[in-house]
Steps between C-alpha positions, in 0.01 A plus 500: 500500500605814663279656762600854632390649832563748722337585888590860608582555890469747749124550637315361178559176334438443112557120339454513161662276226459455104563121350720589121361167340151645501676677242563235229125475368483861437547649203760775429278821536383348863843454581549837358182624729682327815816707381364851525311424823781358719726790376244762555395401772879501656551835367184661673563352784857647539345853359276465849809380663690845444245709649588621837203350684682138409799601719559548859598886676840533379400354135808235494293143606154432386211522719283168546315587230807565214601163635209322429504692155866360432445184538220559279673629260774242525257256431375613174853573382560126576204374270610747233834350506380112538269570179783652302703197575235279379479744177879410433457136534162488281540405134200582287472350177241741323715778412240817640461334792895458530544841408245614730715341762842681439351816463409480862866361612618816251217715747623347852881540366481903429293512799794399689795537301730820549746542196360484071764265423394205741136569371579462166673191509233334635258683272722341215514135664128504544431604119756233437261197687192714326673393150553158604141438663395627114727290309376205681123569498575567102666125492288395699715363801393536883728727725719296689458500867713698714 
């Protein structure tokens, strides 16, 4: 069971933390839900954070308030990546529901991939598991756990 939390410093103090096995009993368009919010969220969050009023006089170190917006920020991009690790280490055995799944590892990888080529190799290794999640379902065999 992974928990993730973060406290900010300074003159406020934030704990906050998110518990990945909650995860397991959801199905894939919650997990999906979970997705968009935790990366959203991080992105707004550094959109504030690149404001001016986030940063102190001579706009190099964040004021107390860009700080507390960080670690924010930080936070969310932690859950993002603790639910994406869960995504790769799930096995669904109903074939939408798997494919559901990869398309949101495909999402999260162009979302933070820089070159085509490395995207499209994993694009074609996660159509490959897509075939074999079908080809069992169609034989009727269970996905094997990770």
């Amino acid at each position: 069971m992974d928990t993730i939390s973060t406290a900010a410093v300074d003159t406020a103090t934030i704990t906050v933390s998110f518990d990945i096995g909650i995860t397991s009993d959801m199905d894939v368009c919650a997990r999906r839900a979970l997705y968009d919010a935790f990366y959203l969220a991080s992105e707004a969050i550094q959109g504030v954070m690149s404001q001016p009023r986030c940063y102190e006089d001579d706009d190099k170190y964040l004021n107390s308030a860009g700080s507390f917006l960080d670690h924010l920020s930080e936070f969310f991009g932690h859950c993002t990546d603790a639910l994406i690790k869960s995504e790769r280490e799930r096995k669904d055995v109903d074939p939408g529901d798997n494919e559901r799944r990869l398309y949101l590892l495909l999402r999260h990888g162009a979302q933070m991939c820089d070159d085509l080529p490395t995207l499209a190799a994993m694009a074609s290794r996660l159509v490959l598991e897509q075939n074999d999640c079908e080809r069992d379902a169609k034989h009727g065999r269970k996905a094997l756990a990770a």
